[in-house]
PQR file with spaces between the fields and no chain letter, atoms N, CA, C, O and H, PARSE charges and radii, in Angstrom:
ATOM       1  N    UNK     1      61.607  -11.402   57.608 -0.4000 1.5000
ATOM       2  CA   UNK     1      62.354  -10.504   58.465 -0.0000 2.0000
ATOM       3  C    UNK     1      63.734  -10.218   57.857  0.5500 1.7000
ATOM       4  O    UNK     1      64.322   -9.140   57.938 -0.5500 1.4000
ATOM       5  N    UNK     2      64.185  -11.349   57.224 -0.4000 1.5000
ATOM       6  CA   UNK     2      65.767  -10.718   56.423 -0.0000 2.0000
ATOM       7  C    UNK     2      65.386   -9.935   55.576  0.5500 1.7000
ATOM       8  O    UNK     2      65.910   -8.831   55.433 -0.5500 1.4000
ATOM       9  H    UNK     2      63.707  -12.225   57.158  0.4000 1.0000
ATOM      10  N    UNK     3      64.696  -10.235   55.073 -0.4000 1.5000
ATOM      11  CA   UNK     3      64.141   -9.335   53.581 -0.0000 2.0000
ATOM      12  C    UNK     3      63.950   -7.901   54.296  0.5500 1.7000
ATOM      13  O    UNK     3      64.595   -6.898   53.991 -0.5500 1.4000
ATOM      14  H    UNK     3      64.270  -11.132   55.189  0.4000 1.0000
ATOM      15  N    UNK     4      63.324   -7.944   54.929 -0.4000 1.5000
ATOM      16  CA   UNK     4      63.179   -6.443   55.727 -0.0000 2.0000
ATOM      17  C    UNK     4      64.741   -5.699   56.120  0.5500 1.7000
ATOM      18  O    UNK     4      65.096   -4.634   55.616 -0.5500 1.4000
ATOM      19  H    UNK     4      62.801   -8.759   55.177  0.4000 1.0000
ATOM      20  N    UNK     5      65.529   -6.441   57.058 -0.4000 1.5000
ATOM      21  CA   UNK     5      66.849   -6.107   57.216 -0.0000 2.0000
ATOM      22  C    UNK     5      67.463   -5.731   55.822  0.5500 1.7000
ATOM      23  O    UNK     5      67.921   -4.592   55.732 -0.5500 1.4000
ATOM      24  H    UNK     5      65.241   -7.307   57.468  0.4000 1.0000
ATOM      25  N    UNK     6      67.524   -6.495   54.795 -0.4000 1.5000
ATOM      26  CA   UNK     6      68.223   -6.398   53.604 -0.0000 2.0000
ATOM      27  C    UNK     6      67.723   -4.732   52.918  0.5500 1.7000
ATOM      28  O    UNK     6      68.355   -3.796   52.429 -0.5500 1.4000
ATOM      29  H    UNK     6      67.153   -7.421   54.867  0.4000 1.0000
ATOM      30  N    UNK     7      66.498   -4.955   53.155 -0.4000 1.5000
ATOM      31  CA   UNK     7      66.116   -4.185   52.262 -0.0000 2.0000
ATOM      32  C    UNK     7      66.340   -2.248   53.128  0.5500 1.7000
ATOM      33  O    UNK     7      66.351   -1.136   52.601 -0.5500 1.4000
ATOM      34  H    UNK     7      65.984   -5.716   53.552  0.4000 1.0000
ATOM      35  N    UNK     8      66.423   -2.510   53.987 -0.4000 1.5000
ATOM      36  CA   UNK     8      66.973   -1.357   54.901 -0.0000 2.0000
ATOM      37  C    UNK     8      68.300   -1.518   54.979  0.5500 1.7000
ATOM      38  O    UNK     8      68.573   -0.524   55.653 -0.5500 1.4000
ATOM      39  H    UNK     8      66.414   -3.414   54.414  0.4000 1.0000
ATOM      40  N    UNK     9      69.412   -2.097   54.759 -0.4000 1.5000
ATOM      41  CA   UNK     9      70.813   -1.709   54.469 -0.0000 2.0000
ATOM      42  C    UNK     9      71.174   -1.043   52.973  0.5500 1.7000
ATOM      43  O    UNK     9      72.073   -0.280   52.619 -0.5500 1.4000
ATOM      44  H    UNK     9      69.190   -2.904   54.212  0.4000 1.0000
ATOM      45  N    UNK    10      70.264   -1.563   52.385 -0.4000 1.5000
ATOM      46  CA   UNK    10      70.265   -1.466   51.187 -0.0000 2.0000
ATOM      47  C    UNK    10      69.604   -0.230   50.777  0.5500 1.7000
ATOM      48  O    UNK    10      69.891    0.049   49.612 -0.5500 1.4000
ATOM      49  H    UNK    10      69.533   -2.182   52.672  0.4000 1.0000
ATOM      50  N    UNK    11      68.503    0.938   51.556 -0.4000 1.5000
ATOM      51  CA   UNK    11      68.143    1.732   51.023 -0.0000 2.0000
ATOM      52  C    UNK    11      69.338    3.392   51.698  0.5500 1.7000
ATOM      53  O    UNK    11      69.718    3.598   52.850 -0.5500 1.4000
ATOM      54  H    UNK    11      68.270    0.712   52.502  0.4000 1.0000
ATOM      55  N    UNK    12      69.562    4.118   50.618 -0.4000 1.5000
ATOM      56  CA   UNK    12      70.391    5.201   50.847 -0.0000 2.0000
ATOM      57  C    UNK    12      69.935    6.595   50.700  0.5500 1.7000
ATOM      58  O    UNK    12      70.512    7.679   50.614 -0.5500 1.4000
ATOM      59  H    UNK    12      69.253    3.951   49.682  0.4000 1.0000
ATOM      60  N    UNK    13      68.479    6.134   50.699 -0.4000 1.5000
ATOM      61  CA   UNK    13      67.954    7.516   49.872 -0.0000 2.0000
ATOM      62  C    UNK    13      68.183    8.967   51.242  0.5500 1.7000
ATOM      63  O    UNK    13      68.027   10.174   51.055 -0.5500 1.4000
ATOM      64  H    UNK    13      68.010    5.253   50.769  0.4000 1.0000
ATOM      65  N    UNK    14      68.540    8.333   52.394 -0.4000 1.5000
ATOM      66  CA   UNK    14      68.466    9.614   53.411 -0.0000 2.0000
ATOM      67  C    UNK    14      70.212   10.082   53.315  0.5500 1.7000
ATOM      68  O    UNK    14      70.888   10.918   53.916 -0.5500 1.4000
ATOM      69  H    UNK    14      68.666    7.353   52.546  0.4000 1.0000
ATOM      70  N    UNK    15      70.459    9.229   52.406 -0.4000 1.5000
ATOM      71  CA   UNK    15      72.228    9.471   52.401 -0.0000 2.0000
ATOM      72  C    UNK    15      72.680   11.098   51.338  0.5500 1.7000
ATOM      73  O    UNK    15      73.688   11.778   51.528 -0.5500 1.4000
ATOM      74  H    UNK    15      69.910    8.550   51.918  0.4000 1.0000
ATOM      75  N    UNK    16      71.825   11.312   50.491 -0.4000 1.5000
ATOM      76  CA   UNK    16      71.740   12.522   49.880 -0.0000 2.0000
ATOM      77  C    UNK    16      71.266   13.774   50.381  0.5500 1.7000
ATOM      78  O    UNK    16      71.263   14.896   49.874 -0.5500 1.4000
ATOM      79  H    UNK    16      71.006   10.760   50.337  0.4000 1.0000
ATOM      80  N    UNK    17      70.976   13.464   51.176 -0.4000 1.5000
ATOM      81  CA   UNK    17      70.295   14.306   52.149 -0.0000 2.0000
ATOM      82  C    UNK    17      71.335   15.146   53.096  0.5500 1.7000
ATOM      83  O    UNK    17      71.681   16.327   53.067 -0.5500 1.4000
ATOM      84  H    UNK    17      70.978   12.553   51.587  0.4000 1.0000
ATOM      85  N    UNK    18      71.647   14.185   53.840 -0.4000 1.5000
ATOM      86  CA   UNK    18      72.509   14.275   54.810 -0.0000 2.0000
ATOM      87  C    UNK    18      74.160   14.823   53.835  0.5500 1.7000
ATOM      88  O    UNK    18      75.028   15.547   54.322 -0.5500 1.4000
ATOM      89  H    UNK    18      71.366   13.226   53.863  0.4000 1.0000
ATOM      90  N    UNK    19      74.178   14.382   52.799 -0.4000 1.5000
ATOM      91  CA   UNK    19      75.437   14.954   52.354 -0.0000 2.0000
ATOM      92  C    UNK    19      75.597   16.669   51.565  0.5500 1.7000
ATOM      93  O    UNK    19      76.538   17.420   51.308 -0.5500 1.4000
ATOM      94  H    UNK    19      73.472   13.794   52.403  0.4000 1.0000
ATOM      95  N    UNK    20      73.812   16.713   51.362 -0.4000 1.5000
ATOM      96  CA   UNK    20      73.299   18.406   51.010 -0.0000 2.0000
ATOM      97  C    UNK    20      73.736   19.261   52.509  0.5500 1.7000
ATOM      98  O    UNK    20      74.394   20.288   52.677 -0.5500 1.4000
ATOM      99  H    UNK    20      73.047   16.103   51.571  0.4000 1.0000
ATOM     100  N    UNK    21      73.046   18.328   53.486 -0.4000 1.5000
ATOM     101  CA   UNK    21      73.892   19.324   54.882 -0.0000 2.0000
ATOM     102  C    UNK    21      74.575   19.706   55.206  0.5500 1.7000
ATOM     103  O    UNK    21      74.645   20.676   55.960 -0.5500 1.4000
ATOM     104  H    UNK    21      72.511   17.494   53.350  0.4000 1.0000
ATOM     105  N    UNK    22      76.117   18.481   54.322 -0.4000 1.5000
ATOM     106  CA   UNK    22      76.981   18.847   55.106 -0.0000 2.0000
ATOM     107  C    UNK    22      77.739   19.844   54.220  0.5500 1.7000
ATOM     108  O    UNK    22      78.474   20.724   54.667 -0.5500 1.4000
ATOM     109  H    UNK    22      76.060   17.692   53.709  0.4000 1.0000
ATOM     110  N    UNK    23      77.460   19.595   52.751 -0.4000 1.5000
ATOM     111  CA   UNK    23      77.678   21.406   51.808 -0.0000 2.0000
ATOM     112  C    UNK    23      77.359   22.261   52.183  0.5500 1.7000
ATOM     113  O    UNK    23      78.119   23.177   52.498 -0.5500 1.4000
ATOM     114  H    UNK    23      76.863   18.880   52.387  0.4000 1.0000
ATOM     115  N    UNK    24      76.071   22.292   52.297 -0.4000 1.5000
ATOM     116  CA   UNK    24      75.587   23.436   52.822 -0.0000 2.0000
ATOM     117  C    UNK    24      75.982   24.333   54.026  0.5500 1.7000
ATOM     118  O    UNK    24      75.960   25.563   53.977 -0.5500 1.4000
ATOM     119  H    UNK    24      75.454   21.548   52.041  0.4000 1.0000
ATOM     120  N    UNK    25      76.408   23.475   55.304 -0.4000 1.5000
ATOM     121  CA   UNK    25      77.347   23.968   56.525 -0.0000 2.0000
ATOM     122  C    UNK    25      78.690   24.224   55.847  0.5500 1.7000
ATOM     123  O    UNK    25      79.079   25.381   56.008 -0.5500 1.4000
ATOM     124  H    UNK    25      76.425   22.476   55.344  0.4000 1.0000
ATOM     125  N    UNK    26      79.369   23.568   55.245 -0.4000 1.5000
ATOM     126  CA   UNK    26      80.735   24.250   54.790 -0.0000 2.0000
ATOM     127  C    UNK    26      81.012   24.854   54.342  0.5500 1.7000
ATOM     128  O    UNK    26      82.152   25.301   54.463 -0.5500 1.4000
ATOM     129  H    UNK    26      79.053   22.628   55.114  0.4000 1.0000
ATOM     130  N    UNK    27      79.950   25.380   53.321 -0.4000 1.5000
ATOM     131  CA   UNK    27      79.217   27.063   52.465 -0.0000 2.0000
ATOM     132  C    UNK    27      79.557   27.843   52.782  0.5500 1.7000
ATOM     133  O    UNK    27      80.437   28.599   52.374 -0.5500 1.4000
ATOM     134  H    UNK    27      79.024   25.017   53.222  0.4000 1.0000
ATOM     135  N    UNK    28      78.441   27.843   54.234 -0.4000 1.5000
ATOM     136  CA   UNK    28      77.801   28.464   55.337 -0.0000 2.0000
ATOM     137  C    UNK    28      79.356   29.325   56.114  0.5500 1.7000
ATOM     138  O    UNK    28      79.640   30.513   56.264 -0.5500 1.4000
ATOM     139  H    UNK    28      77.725   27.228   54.565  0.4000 1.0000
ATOM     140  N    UNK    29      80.135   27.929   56.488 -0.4000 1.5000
ATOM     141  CA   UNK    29      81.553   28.363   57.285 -0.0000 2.0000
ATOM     142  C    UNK    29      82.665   29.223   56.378  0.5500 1.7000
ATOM     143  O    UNK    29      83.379   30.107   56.850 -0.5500 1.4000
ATOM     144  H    UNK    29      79.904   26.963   56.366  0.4000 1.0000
ATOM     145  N    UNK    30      82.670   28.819   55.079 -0.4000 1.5000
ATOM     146  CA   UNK    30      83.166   29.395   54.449 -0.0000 2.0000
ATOM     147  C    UNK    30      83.094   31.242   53.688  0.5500 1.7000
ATOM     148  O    UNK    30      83.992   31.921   53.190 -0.5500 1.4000
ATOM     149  H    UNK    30      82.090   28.101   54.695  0.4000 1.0000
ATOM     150  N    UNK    31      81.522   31.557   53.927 -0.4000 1.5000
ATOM     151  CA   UNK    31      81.102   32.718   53.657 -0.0000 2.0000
ATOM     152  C    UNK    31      81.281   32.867   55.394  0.5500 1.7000
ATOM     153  O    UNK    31      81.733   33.996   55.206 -0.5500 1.4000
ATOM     154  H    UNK    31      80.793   31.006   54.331  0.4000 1.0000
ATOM     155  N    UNK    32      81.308   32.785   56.286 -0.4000 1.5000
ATOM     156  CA   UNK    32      81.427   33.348   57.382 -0.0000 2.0000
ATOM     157  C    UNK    32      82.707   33.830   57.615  0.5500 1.7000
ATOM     158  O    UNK    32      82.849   35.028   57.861 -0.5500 1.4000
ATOM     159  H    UNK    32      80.941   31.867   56.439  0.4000 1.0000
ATOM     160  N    UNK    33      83.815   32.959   57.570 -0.4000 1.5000
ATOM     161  CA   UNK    33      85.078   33.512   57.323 -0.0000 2.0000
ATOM     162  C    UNK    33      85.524   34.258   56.154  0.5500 1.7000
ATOM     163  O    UNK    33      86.578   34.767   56.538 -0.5500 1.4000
ATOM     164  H    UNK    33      83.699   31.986   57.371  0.4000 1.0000
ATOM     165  N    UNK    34      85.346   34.582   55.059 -0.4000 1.5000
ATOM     166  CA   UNK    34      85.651   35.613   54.504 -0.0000 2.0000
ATOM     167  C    UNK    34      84.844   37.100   54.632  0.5500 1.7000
ATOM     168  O    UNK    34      85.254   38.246   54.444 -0.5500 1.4000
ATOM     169  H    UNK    34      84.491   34.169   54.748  0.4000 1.0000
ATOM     170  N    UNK    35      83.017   36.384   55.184 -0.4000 1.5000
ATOM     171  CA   UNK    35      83.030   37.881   55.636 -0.0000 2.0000
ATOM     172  C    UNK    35      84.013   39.041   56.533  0.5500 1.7000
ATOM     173  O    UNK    35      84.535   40.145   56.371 -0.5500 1.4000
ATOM     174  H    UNK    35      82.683   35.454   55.336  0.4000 1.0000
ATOM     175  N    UNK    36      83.850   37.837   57.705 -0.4000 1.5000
ATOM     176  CA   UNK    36      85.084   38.799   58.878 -0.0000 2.0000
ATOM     177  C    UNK    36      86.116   39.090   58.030  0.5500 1.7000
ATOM     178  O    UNK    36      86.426   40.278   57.935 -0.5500 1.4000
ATOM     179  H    UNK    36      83.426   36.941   57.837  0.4000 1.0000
ATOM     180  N    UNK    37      86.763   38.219   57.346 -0.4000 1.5000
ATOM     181  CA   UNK    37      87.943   39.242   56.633 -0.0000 2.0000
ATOM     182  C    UNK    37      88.040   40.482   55.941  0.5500 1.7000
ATOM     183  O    UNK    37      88.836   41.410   56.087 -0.5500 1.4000
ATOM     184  H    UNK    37      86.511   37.255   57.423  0.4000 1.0000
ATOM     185  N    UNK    38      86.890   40.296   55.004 -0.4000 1.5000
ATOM     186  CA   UNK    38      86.540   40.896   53.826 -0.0000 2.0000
ATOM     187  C    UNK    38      86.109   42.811   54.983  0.5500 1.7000
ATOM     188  O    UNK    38      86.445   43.958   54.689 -0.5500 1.4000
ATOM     189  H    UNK    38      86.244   39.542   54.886  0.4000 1.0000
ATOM     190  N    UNK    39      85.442   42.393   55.994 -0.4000 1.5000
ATOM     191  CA   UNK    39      84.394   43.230   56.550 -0.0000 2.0000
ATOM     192  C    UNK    39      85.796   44.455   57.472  0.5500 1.7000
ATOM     193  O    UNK    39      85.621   45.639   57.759 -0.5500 1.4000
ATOM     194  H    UNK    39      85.169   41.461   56.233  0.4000 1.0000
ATOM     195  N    UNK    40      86.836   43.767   57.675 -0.4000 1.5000
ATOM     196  CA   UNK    40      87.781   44.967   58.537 -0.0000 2.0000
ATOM     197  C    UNK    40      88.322   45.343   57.345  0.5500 1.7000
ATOM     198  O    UNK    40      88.638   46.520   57.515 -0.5500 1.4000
ATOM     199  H    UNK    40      86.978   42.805   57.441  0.4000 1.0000
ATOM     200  N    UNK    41      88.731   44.883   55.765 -0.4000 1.5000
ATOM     201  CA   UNK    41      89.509   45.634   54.805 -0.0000 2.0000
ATOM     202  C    UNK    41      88.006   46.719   54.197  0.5500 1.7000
ATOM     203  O    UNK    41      88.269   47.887   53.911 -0.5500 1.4000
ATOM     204  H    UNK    41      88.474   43.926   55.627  0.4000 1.0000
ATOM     205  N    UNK    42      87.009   46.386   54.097 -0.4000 1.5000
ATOM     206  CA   UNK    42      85.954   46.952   53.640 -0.0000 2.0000
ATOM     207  C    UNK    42      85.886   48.444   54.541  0.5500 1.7000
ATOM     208  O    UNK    42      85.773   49.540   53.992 -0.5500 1.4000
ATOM     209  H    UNK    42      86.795   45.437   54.329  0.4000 1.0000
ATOM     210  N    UNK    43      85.973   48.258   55.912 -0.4000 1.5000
ATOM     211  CA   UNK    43      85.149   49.261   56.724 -0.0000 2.0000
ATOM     212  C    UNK    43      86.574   50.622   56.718  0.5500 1.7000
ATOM     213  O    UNK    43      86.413   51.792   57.067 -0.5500 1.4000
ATOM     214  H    UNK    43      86.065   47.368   56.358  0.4000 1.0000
ATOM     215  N    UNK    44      88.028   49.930   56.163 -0.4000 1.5000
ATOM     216  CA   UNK    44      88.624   50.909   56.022 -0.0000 2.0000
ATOM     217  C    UNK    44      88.719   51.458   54.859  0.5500 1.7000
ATOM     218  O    UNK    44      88.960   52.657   54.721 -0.5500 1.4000
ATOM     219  H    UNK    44      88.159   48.980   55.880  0.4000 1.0000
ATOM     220  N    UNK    45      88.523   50.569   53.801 -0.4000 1.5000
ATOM     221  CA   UNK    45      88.179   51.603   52.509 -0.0000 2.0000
ATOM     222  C    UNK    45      87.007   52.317   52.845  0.5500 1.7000
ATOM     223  O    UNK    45      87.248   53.519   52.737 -0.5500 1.4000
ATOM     224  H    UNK    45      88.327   49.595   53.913  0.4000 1.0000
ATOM     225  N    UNK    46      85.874   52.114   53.196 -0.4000 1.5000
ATOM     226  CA   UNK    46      84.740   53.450   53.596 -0.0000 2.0000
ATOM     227  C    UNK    46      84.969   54.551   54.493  0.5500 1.7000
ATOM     228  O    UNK    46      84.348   55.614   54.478 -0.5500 1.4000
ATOM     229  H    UNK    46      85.678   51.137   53.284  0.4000 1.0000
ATOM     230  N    UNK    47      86.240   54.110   55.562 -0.4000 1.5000
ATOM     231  CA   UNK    47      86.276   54.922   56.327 -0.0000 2.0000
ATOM     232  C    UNK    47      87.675   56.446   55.346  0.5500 1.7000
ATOM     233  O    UNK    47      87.654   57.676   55.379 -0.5500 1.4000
ATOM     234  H    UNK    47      86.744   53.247   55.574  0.4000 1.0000
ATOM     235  N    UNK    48      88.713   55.368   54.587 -0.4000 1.5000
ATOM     236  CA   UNK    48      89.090   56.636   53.569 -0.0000 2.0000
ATOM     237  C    UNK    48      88.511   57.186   52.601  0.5500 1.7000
ATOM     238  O    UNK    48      89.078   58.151   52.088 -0.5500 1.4000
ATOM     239  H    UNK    48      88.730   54.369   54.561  0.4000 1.0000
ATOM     240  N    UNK    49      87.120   56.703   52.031 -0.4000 1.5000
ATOM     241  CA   UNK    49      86.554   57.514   51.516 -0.0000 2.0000
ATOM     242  C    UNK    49      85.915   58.426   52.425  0.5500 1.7000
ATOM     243  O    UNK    49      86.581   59.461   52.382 -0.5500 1.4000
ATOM     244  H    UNK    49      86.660   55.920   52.448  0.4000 1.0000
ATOM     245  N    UNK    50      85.142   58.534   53.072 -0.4000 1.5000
ATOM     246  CA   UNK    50      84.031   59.204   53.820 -0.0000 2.0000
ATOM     247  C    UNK    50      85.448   60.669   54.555  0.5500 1.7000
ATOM     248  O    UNK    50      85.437   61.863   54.255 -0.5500 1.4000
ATOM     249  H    UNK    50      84.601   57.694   53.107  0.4000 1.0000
ATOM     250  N    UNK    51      86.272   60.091   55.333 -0.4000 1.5000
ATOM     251  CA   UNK    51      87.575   61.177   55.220 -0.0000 2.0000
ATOM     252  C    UNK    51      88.300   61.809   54.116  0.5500 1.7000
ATOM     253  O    UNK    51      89.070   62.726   54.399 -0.5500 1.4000
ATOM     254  H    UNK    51      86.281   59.121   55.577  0.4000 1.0000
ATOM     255  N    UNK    52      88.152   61.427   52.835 -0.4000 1.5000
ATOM     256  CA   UNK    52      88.771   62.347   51.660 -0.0000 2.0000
ATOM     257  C    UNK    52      86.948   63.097   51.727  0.5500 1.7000
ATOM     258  O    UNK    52      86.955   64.313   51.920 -0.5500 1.4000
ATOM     259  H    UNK    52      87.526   60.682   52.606  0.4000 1.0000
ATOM     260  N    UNK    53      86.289   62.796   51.660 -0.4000 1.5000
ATOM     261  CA   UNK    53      84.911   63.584   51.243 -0.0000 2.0000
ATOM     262  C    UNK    53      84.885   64.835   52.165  0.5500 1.7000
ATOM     263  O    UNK    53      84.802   66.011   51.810 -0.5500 1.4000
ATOM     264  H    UNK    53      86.283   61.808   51.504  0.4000 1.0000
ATOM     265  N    UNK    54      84.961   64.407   53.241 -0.4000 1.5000
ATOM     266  CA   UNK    54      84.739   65.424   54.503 -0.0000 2.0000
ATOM     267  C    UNK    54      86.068   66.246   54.386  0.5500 1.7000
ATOM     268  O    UNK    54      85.844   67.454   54.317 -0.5500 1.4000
ATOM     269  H    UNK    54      85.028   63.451   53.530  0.4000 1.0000
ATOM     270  N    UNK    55      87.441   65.893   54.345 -0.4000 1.5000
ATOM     271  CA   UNK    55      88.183   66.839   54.038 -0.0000 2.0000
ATOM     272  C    UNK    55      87.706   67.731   53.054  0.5500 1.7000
ATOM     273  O    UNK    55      87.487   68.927   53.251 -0.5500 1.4000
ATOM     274  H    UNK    55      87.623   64.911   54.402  0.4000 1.0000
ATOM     275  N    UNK    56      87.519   67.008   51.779 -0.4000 1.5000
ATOM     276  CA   UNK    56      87.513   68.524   50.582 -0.0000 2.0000
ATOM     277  C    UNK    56      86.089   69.216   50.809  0.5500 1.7000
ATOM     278  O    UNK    56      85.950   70.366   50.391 -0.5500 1.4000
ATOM     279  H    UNK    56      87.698   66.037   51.619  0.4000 1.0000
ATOM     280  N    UNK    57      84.864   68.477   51.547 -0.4000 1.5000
ATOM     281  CA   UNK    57      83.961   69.580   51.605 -0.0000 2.0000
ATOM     282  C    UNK    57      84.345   70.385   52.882  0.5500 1.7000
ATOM     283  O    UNK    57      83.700   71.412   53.094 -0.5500 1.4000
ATOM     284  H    UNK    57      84.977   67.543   51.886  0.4000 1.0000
ATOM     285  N    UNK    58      85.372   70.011   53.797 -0.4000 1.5000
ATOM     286  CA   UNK    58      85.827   71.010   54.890 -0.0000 2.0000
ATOM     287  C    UNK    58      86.448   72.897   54.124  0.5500 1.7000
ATOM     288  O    UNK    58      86.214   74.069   54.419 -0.5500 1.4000
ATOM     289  H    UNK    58      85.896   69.176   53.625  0.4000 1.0000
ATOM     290  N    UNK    59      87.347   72.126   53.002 -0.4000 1.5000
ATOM     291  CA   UNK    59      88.270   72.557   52.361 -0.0000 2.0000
ATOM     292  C    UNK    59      87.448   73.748   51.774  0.5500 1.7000
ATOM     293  O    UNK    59      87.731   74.926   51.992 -0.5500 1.4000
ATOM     294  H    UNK    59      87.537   71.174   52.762  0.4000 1.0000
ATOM     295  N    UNK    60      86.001   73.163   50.714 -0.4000 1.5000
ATOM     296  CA   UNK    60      85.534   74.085   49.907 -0.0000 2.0000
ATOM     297  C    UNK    60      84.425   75.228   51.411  0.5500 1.7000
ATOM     298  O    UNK    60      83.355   75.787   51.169 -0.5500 1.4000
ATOM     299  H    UNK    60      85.770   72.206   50.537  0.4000 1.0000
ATOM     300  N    UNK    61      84.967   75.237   52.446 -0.4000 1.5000
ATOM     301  CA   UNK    61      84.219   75.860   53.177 -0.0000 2.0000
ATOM     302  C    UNK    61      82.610   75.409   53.982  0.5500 1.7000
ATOM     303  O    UNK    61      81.984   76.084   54.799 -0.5500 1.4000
ATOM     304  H    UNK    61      85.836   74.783   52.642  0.4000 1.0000
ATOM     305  N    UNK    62      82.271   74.111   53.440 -0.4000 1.5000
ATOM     306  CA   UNK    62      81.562   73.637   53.929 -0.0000 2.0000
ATOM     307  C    UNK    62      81.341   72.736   54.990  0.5500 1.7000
ATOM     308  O    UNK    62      82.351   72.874   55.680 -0.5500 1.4000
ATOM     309  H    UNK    62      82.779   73.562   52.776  0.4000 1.0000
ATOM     310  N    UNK    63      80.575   71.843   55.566 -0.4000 1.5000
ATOM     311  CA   UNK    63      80.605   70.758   56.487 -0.0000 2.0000
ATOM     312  C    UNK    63      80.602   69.234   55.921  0.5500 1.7000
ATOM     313  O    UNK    63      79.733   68.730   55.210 -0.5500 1.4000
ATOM     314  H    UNK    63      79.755   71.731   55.006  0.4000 1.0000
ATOM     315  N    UNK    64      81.730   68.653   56.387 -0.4000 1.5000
ATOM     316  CA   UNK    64      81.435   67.196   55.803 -0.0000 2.0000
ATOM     317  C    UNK    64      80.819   66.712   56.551  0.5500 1.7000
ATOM     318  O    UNK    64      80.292   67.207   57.547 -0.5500 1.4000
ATOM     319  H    UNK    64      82.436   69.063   56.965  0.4000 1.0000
ATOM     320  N    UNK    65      80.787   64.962   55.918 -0.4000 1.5000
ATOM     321  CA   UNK    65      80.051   64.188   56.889 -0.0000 2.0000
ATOM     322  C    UNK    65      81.053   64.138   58.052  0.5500 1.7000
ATOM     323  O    UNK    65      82.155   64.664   58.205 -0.5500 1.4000
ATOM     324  H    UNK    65      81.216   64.560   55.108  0.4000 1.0000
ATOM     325  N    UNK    66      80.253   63.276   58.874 -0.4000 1.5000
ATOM     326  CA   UNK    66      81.027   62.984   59.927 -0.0000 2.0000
ATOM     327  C    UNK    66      81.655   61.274   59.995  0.5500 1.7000
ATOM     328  O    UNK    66      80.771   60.570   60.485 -0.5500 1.4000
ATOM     329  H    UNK    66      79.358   62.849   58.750  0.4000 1.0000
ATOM     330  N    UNK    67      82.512   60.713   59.755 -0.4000 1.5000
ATOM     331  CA   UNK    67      83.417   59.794   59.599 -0.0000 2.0000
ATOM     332  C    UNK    67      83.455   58.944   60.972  0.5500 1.7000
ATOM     333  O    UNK    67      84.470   59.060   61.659 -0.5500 1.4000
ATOM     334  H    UNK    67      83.230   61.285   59.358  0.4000 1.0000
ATOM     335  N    UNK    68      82.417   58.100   61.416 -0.4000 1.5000
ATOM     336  CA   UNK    68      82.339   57.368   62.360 -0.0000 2.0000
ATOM     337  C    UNK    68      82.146   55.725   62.351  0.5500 1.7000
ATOM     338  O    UNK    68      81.135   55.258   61.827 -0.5500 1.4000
ATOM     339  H    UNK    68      81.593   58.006   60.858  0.4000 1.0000
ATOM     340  N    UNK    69      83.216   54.797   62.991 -0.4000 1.5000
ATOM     341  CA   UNK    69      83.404   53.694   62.829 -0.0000 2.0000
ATOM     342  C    UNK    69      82.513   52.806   64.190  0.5500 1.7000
ATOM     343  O    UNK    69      82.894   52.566   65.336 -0.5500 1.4000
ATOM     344  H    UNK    69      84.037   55.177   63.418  0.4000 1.0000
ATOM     345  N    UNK    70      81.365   52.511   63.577 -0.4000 1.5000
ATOM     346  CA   UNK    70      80.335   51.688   64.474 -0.0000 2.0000
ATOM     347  C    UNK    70      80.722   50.333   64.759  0.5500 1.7000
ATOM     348  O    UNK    70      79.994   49.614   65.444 -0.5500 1.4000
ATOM     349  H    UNK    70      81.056   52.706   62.646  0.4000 1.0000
């Protein structure tokens, strides 16, 4: 029965495991917060492109797109 106890303090193999999880969640948190950041400077560079486009095809007499923030 010690031998049994011993030999279960002694094994760590679920310890690699558990430490892939906890990279993997801090990854995880870490691409989550720079999306949101990344995602309000992003949606205004598309939104000044898509408005210079639609201006100059207004300009050359035509229809632009339409410039809408979903």
């Amino acid at each position: 029965m010690l031998n049994l106890i011993s030999r279960f303090v002694r094994n760590d193999s679920g310890a690699a495991a558990v430490e892939y999880g906890l990279l993997v969640a801090l990854i995880a948190a870490v691409l989550i917060i720079i999306v949101g950041f990344l995602g309000q400077s992003l949606q205004q560079i598309f939104l000044t492109v898509c408005t210079a486009i639609s201006n100059a095809a207004t300009a050359a007499g035509g229809a632009g797109p339409t410039c809408a923030i979903a």
